[in-house]
N, CA, C and O atoms as a GROMACS GRO file, in nm:
protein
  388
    1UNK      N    1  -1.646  -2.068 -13.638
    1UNK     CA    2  -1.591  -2.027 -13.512
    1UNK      C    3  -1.705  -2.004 -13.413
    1UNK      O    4  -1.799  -1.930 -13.440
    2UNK      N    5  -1.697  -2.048 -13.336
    2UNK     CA    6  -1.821  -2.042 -13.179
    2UNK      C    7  -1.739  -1.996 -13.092
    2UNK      O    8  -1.628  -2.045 -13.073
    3UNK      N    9  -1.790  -1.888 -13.024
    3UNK     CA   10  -1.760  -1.869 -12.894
    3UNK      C   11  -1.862  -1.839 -12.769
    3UNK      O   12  -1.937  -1.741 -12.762
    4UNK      N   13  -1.854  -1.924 -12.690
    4UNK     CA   14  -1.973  -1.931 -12.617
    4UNK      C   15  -1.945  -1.868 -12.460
    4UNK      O   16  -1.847  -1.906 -12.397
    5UNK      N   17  -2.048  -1.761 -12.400
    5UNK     CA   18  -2.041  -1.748 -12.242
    5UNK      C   19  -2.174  -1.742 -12.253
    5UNK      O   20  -2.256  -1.739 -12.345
    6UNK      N   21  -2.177  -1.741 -12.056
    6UNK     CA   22  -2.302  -1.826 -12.031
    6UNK      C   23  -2.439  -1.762 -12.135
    6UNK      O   24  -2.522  -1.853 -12.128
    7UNK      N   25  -2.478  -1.685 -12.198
    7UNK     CA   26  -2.605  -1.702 -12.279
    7UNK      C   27  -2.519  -1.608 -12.377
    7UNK      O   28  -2.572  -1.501 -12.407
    8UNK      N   29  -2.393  -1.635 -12.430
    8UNK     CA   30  -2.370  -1.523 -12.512
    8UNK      C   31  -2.337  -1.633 -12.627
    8UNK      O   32  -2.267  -1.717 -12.571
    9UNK      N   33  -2.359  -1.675 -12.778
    9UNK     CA   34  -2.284  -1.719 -12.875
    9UNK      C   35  -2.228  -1.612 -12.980
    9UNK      O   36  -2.279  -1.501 -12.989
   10UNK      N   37  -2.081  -1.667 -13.084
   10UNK     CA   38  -2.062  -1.583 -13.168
   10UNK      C   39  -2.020  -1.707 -13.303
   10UNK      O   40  -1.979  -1.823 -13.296
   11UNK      N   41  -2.052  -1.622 -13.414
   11UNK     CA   42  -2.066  -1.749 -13.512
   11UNK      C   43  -2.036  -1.650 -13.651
   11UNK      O   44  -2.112  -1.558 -13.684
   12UNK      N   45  -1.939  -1.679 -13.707
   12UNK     CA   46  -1.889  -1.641 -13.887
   12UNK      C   47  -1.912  -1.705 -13.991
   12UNK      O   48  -1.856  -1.810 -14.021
   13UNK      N   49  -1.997  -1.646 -14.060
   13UNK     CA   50  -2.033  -1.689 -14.166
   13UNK      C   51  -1.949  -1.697 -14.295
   13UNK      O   52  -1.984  -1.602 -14.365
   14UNK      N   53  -1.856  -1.766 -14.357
   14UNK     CA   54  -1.744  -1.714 -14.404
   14UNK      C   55  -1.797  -1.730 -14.541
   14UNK      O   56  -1.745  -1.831 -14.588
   15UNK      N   57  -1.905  -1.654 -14.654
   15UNK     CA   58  -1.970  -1.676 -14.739
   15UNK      C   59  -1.914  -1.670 -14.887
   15UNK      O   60  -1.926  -1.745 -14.984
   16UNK      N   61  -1.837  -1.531 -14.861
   16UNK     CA   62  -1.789  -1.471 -14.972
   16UNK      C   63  -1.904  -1.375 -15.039
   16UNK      O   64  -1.994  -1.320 -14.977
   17UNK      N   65  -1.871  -1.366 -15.220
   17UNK     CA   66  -1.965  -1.284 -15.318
   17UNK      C   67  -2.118  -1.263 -15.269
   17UNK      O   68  -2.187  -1.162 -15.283
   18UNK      N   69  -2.150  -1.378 -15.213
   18UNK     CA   70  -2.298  -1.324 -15.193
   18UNK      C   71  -2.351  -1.242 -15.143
   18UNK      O   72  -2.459  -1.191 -15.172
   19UNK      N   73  -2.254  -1.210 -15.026
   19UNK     CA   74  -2.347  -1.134 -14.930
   19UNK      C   75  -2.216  -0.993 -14.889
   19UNK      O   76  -2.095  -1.014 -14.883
   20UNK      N   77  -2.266  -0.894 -14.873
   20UNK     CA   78  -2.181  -0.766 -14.855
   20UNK      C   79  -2.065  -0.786 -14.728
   20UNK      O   80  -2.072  -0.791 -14.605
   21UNK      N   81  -1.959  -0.795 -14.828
   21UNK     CA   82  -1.802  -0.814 -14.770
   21UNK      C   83  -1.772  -0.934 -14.732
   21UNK      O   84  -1.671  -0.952 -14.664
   22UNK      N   85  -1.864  -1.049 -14.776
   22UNK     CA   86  -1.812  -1.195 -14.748
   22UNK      C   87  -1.847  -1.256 -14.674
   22UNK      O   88  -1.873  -1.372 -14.705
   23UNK      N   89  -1.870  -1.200 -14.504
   23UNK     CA   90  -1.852  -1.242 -14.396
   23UNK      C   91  -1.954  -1.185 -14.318
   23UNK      O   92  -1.961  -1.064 -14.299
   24UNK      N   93  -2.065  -1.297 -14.257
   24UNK     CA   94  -2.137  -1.241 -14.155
   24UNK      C   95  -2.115  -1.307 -14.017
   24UNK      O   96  -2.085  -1.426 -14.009
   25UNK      N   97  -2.132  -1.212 -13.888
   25UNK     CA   98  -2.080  -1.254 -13.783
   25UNK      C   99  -2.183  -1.235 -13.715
   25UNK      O  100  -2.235  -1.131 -13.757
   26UNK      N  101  -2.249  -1.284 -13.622
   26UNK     CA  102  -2.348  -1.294 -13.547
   26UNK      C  103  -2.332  -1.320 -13.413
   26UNK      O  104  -2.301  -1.437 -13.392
   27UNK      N  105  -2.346  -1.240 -13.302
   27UNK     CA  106  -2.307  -1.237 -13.174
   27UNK      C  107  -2.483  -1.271 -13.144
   27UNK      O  108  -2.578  -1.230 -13.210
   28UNK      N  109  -2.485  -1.373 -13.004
   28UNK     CA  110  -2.663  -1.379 -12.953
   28UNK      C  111  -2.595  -1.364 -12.800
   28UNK      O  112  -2.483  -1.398 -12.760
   29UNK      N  113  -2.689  -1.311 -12.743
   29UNK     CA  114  -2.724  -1.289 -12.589
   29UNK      C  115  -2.841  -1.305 -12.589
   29UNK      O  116  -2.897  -1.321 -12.698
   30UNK      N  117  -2.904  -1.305 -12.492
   30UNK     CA  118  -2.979  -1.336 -12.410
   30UNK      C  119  -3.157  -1.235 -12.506
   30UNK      O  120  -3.266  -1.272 -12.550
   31UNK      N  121  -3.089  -1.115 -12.495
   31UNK     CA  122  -3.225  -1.062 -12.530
   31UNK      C  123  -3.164  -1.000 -12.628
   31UNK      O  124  -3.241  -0.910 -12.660
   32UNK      N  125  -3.081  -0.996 -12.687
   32UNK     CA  126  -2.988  -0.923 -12.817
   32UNK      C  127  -2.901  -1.040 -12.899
   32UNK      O  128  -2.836  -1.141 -12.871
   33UNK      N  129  -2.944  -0.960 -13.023
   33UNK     CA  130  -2.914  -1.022 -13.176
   33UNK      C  131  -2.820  -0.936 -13.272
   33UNK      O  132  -2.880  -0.868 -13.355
   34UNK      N  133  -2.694  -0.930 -13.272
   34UNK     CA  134  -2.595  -0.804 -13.354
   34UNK      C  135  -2.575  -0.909 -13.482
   34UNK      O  136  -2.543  -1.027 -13.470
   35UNK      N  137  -2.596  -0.850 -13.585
   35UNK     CA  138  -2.575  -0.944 -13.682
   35UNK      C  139  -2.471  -0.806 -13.778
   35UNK      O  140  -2.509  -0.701 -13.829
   36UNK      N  141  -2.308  -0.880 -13.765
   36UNK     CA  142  -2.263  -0.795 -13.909
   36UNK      C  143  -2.172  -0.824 -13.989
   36UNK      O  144  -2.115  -0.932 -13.973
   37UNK      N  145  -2.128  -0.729 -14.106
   37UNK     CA  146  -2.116  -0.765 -14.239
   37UNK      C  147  -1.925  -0.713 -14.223
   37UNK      O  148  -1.879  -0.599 -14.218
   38UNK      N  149  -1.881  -0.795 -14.220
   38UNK     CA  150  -1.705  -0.771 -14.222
   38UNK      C  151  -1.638  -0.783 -14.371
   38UNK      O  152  -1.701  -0.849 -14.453
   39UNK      N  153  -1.534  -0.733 -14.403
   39UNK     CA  154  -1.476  -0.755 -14.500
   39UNK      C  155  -1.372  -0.889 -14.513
   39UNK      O  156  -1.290  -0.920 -14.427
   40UNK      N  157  -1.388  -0.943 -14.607
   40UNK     CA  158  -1.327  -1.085 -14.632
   40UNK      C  159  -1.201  -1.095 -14.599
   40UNK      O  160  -1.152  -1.189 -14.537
   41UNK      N  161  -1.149  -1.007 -14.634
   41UNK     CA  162  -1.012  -0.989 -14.611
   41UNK      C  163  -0.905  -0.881 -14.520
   41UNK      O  164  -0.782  -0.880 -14.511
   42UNK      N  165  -0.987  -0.812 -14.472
   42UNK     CA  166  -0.927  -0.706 -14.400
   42UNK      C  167  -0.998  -0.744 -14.230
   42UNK      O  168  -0.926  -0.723 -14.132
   43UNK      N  169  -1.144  -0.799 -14.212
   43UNK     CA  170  -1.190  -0.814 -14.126
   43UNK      C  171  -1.242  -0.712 -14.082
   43UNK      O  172  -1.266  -0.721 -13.962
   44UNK      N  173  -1.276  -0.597 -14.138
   44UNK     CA  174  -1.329  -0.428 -14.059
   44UNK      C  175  -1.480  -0.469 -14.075
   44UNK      O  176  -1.498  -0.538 -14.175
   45UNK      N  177  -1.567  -0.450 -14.017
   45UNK     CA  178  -1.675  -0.407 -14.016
   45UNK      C  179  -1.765  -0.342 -14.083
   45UNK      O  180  -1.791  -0.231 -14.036
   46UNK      N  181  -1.839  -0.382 -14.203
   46UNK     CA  182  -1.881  -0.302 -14.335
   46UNK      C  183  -2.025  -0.225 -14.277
   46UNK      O  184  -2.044  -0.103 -14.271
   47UNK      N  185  -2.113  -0.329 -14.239
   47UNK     CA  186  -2.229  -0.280 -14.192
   47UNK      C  187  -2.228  -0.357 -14.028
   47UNK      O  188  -2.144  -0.439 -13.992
   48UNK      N  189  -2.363  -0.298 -13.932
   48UNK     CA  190  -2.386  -0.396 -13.819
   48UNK      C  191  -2.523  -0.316 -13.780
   48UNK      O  192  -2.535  -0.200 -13.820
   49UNK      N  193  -2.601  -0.362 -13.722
   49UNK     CA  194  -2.732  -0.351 -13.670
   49UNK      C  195  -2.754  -0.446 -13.545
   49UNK      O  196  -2.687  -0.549 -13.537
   50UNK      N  197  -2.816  -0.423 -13.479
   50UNK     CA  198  -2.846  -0.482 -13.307
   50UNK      C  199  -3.003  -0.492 -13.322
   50UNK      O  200  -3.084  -0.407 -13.360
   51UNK      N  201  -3.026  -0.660 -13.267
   51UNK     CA  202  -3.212  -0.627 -13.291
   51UNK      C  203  -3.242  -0.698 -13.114
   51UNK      O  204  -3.174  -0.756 -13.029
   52UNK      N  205  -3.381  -0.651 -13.125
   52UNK     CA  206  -3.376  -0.694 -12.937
   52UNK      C  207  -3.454  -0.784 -12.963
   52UNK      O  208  -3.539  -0.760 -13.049
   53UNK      N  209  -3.451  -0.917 -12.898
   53UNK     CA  210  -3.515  -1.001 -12.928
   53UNK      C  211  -3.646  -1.075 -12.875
   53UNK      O  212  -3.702  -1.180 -12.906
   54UNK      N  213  -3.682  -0.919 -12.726
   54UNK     CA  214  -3.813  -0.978 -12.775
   54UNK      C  215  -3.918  -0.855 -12.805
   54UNK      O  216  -3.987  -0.809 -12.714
   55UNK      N  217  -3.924  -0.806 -12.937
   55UNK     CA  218  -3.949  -0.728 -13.023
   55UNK      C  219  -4.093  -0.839 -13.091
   55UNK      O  220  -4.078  -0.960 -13.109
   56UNK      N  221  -4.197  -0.778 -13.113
   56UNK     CA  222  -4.281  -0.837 -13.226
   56UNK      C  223  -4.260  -0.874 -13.346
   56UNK      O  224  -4.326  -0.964 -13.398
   57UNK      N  225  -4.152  -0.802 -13.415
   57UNK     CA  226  -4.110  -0.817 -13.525
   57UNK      C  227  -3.946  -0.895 -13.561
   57UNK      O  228  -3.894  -0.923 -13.669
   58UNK      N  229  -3.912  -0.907 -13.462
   58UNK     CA  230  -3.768  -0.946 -13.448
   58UNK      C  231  -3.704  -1.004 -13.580
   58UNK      O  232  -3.622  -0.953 -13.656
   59UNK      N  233  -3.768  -1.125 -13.584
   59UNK     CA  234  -3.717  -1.254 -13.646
   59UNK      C  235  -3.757  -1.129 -13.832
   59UNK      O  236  -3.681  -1.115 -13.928
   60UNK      N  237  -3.871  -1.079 -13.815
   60UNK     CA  238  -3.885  -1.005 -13.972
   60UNK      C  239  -3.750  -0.893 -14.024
   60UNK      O  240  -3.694  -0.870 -14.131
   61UNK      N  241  -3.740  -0.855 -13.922
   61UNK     CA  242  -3.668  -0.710 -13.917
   61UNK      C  243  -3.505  -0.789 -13.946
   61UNK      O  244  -3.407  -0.749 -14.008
   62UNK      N  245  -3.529  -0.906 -13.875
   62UNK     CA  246  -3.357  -0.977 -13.912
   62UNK      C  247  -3.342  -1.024 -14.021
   62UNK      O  248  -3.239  -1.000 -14.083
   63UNK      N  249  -3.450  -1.111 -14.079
   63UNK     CA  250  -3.448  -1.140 -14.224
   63UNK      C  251  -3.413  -1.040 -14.318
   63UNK      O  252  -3.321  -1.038 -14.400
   64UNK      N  253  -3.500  -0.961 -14.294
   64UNK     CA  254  -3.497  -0.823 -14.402
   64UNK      C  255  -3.406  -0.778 -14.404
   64UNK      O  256  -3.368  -0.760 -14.519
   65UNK      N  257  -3.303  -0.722 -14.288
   65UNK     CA  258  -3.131  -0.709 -14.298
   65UNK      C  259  -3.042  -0.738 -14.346
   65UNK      O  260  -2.938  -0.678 -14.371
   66UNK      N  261  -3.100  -0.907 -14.379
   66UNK     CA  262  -2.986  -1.030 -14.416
   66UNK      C  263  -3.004  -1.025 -14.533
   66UNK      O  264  -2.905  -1.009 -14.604
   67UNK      N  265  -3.161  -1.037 -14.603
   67UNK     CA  266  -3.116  -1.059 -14.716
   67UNK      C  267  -3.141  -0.910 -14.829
   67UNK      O  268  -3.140  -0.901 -14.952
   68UNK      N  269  -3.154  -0.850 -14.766
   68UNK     CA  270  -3.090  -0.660 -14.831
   68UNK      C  271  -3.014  -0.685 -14.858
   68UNK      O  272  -2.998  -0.668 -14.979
   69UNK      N  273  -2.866  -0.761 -14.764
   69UNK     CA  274  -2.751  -0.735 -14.795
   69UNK      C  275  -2.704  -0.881 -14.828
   69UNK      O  276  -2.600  -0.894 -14.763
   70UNK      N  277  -2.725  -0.983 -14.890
   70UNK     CA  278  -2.695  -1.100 -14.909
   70UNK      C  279  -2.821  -1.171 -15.013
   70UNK      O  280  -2.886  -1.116 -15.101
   71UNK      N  281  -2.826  -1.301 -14.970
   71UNK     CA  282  -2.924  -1.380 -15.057
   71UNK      C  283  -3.023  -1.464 -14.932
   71UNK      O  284  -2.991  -1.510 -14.823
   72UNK      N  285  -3.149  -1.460 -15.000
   72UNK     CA  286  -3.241  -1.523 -14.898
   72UNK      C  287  -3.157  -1.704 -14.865
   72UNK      O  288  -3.145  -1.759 -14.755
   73UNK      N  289  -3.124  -1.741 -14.962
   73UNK     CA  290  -3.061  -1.860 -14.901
   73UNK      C  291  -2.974  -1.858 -14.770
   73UNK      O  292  -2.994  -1.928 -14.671
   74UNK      N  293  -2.874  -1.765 -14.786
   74UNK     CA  294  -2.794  -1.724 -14.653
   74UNK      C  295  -2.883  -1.651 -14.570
   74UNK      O  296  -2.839  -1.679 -14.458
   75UNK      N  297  -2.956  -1.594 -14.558
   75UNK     CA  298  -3.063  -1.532 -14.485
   75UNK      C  299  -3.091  -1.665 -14.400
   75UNK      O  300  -3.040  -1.672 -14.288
   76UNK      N  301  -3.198  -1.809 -14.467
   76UNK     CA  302  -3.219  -1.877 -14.395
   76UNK      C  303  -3.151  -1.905 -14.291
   76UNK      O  304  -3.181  -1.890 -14.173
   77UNK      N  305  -3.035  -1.956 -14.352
   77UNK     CA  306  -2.900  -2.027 -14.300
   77UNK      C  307  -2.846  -1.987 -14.159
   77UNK      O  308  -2.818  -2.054 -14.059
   78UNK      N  309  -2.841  -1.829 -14.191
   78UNK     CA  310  -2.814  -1.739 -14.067
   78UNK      C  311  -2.958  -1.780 -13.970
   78UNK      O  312  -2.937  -1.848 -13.870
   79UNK      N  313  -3.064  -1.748 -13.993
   79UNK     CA  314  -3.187  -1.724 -13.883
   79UNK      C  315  -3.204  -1.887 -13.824
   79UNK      O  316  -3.268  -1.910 -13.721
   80UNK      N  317  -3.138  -1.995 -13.906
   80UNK     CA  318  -3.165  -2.093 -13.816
   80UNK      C  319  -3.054  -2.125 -13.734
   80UNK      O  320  -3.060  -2.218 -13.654
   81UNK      N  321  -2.969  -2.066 -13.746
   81UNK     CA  322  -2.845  -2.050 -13.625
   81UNK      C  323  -2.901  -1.978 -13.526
   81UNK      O  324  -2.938  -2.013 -13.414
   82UNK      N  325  -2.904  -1.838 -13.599
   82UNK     CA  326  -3.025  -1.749 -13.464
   82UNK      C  327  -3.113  -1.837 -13.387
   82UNK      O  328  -3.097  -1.855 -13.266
   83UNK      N  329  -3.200  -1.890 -13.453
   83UNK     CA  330  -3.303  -1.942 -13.366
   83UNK      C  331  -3.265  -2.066 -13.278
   83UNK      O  332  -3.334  -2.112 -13.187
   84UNK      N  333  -3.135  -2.116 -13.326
   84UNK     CA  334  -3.130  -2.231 -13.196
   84UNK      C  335  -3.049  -2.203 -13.113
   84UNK      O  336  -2.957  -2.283 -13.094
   85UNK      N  337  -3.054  -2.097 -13.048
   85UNK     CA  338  -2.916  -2.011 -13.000
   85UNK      C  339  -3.018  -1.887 -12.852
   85UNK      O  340  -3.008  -1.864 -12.732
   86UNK      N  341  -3.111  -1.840 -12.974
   86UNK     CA  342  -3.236  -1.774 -12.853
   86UNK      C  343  -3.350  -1.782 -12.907
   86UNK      O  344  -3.369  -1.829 -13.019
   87UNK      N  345  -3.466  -1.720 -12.808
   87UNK     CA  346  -3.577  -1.733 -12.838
   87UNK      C  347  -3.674  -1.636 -12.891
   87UNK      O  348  -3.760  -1.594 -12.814
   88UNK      N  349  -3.671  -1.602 -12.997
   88UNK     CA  350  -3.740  -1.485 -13.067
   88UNK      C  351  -3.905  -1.504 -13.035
   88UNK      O  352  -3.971  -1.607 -13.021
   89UNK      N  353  -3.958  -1.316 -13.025
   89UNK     CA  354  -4.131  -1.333 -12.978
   89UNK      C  355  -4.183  -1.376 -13.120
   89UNK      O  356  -4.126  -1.370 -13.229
   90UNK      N  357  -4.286  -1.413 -13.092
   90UNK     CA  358  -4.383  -1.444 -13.163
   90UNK      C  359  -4.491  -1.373 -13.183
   90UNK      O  360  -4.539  -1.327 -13.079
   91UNK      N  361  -4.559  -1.342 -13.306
   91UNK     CA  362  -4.670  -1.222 -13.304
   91UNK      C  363  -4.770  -1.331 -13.401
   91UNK      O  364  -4.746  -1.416 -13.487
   92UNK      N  365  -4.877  -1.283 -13.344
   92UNK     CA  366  -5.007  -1.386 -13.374
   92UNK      C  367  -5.068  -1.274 -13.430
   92UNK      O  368  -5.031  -1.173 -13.370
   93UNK      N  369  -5.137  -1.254 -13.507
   93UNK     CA  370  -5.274  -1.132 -13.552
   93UNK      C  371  -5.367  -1.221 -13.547
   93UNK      O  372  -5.416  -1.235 -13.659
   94UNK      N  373  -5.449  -1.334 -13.419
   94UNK     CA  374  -5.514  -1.338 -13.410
   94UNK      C  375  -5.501  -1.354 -13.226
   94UNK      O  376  -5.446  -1.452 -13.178
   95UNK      N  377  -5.570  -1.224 -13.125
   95UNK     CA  378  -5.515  -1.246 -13.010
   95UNK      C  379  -5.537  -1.358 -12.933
   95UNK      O  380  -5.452  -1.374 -12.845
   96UNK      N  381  -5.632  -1.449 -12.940
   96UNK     CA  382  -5.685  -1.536 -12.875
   96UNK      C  383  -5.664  -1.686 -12.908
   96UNK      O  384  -5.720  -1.782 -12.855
   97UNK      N  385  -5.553  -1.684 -13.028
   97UNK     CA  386  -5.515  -1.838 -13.091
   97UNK      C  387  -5.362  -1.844 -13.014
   97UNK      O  388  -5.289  -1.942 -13.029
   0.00000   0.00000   0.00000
């Protein structure tokens, strides 16, 4: 399911067992990333977290959410939806490269 306004997408992950309550839903705007965990069958809201996206750590802090509560495979899966959707910062630890 997509639902799109002008910089807003929304996208369900309809997974099942793997990942906590089945279902991850992912709303993107512009400078915000809500990524959450619904129940398969009832649709309530198990977990949710909001990350800002242009944070140094963004893209880490979202992984680490996803796959706490799921499997790094769906982790990927999810962050490359994220990423073609907005533009997460980038952190270099070297300042001048």
């Amino acid at each position: 399911m997509y639902i799109t306004h002008e910089n807003m997408a929304t996208k369900q992950f309809k997974i099942g067992e793997y990942v906590v309550g089945g279902i991850i839903q992912v709303t993107t705007k512009k400078e915000e990333v809500e990524i959450k965990f619904n129940d398969y069958f009832t649709k309530e809201t198990i977990l949710s977290k909001t990350f800002s996206t242009n944070t140094n750590y963004a893209r880490r802090n979202m992984v680490m959410f996803l796959e706490e509560n799921g499997t790094s495979y769906y982790a990927d899966k999810v962050m490359t939806w994220i990423e073609s959707k907005v533009e997460l910062e980038t952190h270099s630890f070297f300042p001048n490269w």
